[in-house]
C-alpha positions as CSV (number, residue, x, y, z in Angstrom):
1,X,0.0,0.0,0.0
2,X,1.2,3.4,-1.1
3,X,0.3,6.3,1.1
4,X,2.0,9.4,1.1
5,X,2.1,10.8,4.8
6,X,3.5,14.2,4.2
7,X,1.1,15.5,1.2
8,X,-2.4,16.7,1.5
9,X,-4.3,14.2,0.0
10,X,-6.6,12.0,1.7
11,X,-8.3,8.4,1.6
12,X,-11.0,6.6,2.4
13,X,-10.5,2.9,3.4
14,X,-13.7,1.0,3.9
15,X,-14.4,-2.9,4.3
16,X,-15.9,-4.1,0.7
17,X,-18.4,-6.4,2.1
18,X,-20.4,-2.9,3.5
19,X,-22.8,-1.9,1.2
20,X,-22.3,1.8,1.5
21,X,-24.0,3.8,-1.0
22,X,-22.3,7.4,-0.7
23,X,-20.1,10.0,-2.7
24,X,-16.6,9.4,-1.1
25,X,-15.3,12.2,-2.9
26,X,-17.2,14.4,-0.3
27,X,-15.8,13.2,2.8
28,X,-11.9,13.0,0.7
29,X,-13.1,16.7,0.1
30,X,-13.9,17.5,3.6
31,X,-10.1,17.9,5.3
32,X,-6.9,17.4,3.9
33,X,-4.5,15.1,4.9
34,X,-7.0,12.8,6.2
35,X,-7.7,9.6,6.5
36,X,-11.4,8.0,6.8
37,X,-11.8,4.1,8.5
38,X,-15.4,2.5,9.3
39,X,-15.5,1.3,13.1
40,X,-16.3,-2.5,13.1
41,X,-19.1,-2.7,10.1
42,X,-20.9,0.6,11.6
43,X,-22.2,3.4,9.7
44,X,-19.9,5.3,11.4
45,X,-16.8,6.5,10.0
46,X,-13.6,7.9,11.9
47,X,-11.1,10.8,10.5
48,X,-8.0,11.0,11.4
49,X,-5.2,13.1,10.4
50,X,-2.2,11.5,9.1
51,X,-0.3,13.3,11.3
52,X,-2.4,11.5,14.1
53,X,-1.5,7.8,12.9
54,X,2.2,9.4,12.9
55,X,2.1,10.0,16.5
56,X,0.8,6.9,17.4
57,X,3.2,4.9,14.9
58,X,6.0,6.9,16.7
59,X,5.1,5.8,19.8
60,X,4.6,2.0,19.4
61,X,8.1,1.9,17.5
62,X,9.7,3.7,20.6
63,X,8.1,0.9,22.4
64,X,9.7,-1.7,20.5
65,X,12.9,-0.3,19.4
66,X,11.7,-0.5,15.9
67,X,14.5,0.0,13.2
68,X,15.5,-0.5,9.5
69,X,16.4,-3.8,10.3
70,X,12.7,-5.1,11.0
71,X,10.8,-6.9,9.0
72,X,6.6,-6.8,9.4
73,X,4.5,-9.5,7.6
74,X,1.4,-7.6,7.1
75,X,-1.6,-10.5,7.7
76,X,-4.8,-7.6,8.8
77,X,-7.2,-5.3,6.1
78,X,-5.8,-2.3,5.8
79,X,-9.4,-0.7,6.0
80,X,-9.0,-1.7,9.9
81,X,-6.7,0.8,12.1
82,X,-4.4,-2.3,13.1
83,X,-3.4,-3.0,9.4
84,X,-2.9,0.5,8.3
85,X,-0.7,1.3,11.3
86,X,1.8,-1.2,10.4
87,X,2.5,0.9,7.1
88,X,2.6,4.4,9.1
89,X,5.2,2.4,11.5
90,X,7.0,1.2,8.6
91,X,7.6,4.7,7.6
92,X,8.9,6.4,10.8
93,X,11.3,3.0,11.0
94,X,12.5,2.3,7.6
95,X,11.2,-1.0,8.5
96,X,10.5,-3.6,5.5
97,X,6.5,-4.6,5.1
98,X,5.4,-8.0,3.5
99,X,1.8,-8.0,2.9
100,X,-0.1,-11.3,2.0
101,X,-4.2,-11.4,2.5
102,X,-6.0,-14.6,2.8
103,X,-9.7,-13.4,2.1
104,X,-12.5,-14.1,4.4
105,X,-12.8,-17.1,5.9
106,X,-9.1,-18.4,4.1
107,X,-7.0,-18.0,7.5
108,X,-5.0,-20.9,8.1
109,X,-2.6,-21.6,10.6
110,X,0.4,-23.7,8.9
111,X,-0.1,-21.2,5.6
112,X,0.7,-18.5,8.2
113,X,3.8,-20.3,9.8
114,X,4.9,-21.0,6.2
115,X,4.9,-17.0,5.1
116,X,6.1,-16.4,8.4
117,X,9.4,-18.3,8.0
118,X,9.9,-17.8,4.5
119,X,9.3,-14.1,5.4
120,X,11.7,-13.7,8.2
121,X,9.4,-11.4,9.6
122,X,10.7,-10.0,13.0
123,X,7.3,-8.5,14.0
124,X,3.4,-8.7,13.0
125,X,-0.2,-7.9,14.8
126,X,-2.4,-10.8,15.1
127,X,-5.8,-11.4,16.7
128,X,-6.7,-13.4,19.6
129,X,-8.7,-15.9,17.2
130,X,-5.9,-16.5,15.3
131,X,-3.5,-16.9,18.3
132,X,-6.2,-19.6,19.0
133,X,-5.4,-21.4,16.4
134,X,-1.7,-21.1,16.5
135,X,-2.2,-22.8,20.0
136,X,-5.1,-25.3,18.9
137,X,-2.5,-26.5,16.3
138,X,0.9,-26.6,18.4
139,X,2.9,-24.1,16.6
140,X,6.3,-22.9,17.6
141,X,7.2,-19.4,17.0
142,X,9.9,-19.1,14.7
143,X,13.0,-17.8,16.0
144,X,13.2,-14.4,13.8
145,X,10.0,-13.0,15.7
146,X,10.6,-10.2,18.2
147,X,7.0,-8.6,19.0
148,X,3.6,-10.1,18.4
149,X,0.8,-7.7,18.5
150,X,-2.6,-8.9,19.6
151,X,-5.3,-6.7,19.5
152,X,-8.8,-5.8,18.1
153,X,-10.2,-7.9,20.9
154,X,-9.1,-9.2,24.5
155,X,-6.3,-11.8,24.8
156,X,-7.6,-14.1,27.5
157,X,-5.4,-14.7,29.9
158,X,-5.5,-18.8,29.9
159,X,-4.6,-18.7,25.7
160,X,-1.7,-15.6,26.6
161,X,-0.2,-18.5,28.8
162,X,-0.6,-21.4,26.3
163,X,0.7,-19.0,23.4
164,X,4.1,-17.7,25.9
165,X,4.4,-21.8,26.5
166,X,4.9,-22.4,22.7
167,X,7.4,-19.2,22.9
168,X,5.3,-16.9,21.0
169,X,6.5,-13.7,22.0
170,X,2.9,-12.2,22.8
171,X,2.4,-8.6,23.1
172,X,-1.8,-7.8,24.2
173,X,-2.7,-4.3,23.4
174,X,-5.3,-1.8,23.9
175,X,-6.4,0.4,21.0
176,X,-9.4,1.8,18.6
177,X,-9.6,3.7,15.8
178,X,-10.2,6.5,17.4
179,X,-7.2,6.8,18.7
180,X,-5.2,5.6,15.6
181,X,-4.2,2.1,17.1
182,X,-2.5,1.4,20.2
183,X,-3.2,3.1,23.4
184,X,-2.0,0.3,26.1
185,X,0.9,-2.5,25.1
186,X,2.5,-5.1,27.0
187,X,6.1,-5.6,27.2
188,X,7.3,-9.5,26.5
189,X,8.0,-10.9,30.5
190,X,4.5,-9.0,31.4
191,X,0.9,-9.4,30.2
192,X,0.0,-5.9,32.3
193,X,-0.7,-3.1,29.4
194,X,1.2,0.3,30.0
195,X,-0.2,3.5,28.3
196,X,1.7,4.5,26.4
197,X,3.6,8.4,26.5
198,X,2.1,9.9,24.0
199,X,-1.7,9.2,25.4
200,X,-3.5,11.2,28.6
201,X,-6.0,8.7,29.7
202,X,-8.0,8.5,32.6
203,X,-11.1,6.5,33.9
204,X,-14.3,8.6,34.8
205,X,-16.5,8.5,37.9
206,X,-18.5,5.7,36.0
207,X,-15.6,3.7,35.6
208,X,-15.3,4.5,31.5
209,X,-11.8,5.2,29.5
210,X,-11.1,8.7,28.6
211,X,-8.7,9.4,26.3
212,X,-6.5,12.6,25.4
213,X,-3.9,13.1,23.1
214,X,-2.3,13.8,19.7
215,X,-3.2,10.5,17.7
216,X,-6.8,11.0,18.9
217,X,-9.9,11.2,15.4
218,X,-10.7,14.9,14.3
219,X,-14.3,13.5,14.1
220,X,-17.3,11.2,13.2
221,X,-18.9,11.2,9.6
222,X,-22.4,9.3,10.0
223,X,-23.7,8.3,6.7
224,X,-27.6,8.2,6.4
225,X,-30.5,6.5,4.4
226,X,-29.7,7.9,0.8
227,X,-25.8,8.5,1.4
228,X,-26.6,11.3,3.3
229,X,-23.4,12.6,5.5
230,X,-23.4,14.3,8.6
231,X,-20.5,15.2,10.6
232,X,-20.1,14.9,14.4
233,X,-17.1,15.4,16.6
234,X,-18.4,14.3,20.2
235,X,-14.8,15.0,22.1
236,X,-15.4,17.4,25.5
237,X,-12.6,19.9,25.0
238,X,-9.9,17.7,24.1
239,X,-10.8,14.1,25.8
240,X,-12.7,11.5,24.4
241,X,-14.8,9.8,26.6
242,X,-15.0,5.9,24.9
243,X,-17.7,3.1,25.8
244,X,-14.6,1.1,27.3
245,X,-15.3,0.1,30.9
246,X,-11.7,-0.1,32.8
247,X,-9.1,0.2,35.7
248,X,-6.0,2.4,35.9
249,X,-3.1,1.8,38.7
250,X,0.6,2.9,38.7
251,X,-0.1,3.5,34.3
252,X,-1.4,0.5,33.6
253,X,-4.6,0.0,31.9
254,X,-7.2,-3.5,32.9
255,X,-9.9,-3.2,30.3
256,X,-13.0,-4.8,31.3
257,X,-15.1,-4.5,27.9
258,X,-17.3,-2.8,26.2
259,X,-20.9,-0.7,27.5
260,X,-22.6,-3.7,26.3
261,X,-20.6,-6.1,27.9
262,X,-21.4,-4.8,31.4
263,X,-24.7,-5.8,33.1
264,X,-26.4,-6.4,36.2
265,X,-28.0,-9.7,37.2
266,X,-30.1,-9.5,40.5
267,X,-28.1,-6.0,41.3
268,X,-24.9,-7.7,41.1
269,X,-22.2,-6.2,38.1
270,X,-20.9,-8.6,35.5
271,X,-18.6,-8.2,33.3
272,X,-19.3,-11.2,30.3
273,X,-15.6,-10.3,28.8
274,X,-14.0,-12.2,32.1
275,X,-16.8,-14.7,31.9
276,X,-16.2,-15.3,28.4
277,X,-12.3,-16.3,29.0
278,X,-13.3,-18.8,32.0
279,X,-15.8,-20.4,29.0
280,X,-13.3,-20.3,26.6
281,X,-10.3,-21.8,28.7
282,X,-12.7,-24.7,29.9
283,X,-13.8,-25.1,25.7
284,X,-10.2,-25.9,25.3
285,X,-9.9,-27.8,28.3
286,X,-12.5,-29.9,27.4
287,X,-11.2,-30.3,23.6
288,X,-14.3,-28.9,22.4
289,X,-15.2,-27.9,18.7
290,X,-17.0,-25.2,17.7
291,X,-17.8,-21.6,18.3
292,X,-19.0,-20.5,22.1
293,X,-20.2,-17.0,23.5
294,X,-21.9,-15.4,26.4
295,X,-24.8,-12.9,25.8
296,X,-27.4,-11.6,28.7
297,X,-31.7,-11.7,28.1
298,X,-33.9,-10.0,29.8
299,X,-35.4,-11.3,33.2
300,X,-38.6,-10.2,34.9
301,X,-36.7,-10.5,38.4
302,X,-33.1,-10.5,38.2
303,X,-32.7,-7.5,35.5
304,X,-30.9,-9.5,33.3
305,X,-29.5,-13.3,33.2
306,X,-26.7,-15.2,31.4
307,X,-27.4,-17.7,28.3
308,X,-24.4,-19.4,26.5
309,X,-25.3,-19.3,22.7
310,X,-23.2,-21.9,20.7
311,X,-23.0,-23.8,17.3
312,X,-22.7,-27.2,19.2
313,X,-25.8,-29.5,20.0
314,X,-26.5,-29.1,24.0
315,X,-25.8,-32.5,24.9
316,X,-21.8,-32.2,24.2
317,X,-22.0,-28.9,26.1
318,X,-23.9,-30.1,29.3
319,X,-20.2,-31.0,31.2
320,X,-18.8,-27.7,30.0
321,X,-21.7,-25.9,31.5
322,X,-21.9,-27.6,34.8
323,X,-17.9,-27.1,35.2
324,X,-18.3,-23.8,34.2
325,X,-21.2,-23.0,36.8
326,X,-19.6,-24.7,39.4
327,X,-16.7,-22.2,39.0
328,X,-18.3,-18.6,38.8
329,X,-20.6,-16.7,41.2
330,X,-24.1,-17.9,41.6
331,X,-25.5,-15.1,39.6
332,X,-22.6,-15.7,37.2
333,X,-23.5,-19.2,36.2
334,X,-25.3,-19.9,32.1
335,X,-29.2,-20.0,33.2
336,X,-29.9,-21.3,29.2
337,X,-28.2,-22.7,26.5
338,X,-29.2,-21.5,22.6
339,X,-28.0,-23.9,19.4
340,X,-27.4,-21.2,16.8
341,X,-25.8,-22.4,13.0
342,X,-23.3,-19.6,13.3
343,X,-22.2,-16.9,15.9
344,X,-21.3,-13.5,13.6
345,X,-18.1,-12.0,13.7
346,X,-16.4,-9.2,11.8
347,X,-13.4,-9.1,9.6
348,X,-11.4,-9.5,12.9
349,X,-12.7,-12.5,14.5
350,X,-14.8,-9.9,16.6
């Protein structure tokens, strides 16, 4: 990918499965230098200036000691904020990109290794479903690799520990488009995310991340029925207050999910992301196939209660259910189990 990060042009970068019907010329119109991403499939799309994904590439090769001499194989859409990032670091470093797309649904793990050794790659982003499968399958990380990058969603701590055991050198990160990428990393001998220097962040009365800082989105552009745009910069002064729920000590940032992911069951808070990685870690305990996930219903009494919604017949999954309710909180524990042909996910295994 070819983008010139001094000039004034700008881009727009959006996932080809969305069915977007507006004039793109309007919003590459709007501000120089710019460059427009969709959040996760939304109708809601997120300028930055270049000079924004500059600040945070800066700062994550700082982190790393990024030079010349590194090599990134470039596996992620560019139209997502953690494959365009890897270009704007490549830039600042003099670092050497290999790109290689597999197209939906054409991941594969031994494919992966292959590029990977052949690449000599020395540093790459990956997502937790795809560390998954590195695990599932056994693989060794090749010797060449320095950092690995997981992001776009959480790194449970039982699959960080499998991954470190198989010497993948794991990296979990904290990040969103709006803020051009990274905003937390870990180093290699410490799964404990540290904000990074050149992000202000904070965590309001309500216990939500607030972010300040240069490599924070200029604003929103909301696209409408009939490719109508409107524009919309919600930031209060300079901070961005985001939906992320999370804890801050001594600079380092627990993340504990999204709005949505936070409910209350008979008074009691619940976070489902922790839930999910006790469900997950007993899935791969138990050798189970198949795709597993939390999600809360509405209960007369209690608020809200928890169902486990899978793509496996509930006759294989009554042990994993019982282990897992015997483990968790009372008001914790799966209350129903729904048989679904397919749990959706985005281009990120999200």
């Amino acid at each position: 990918m070819e983008i010139n990060w001094t000039d004034q042009s700008s881009h727009v970068f959006l996932n080809p499965r969305l069915n977007f019907a507006f004039d793109q010329k309007l919003i590459q119109r709007r501000r120089p230098s710019h460059i427009w991403l969709a959040t996760s499939g939304s109708a809601k799309i997120v300028g930055l200036n270049k000079q924004a994904i500059l600040s945070s590439a800066d700062a994550v090769n700082k982190f790393i000691n990024s030079s010349e001499k590194d090599i990134w194989l470039q596996i992620l859409p560019e139209f997502h904020i953690g494959g365009l990032s890897i270009y704007a670091r490549s830039y600042l470093s003099g670092a050497k990109v290999v790109t290689h797309h597999f197209g939906l649904g054409k991941w594969d793990a031994n494919k992966f290794t292959a590029l990977l050794n052949e690449s000599g790659a020395t540093l790459i982003s990956l997502v937790p479903t795809q560390i998954y499968d590195l695990v599932k399958n056994k693989i060794v990380a090749p010797h060449s690799l320095r950092y690995v990058f997981v992001g776009g969603a959480d790194l449970e701590n039982w699959l960080y520990m499998e991954a470190k055991k198989l010497k993948w050198p794991i990296a979990p990160t904290y990040g969103m488009t709006e803020c051009s990428s990274q905003v937390a990393t870990a180093n290699l001998e410490d799964s404990r995310m540290r904000v990074l220097p050149h992000v202000k962040l904070r965590v309001s009365e309500m216990g939500k991340i607030i972010l300040m800082g240069p490599s924070l989105f200029t604003e929103y552009c909301m696209i409408g029925e009939g490719g109508d745009l409107a524009y919309h910069d919600p930031k209060i002064g300079y901070e961005f207050l985001t939906e992320d729920f999370g804890d801050l000590a001594d600079g380092y940032l627990k993340p504990l999910g999204r709005g949505k992911d936070f409910i209350k069951v008979g008074g009691e808070g619940v976070y489902l992301n922790r839930l999910r990685g006790v469900l997950h870690s007993f899935q791969f305990e138990e050798g189970l196939e198949g795709e597993f996930d939390l999600e809360s219903r509405p209960h007369a009494r209690l608020g809200k209660t928890i169902d486990l919604v899978t793509t496996v017949d509930e006759p294989k999954v009554k042990a994993l259910v019982e282990k897992f309710n015997n483990t968790v909180m009372p008001y914790e524990r799966i209350q129903g189990v729904r048989k679904v042909d397919q749990i959706p996910r985005g281009e990120l295994g999200k």
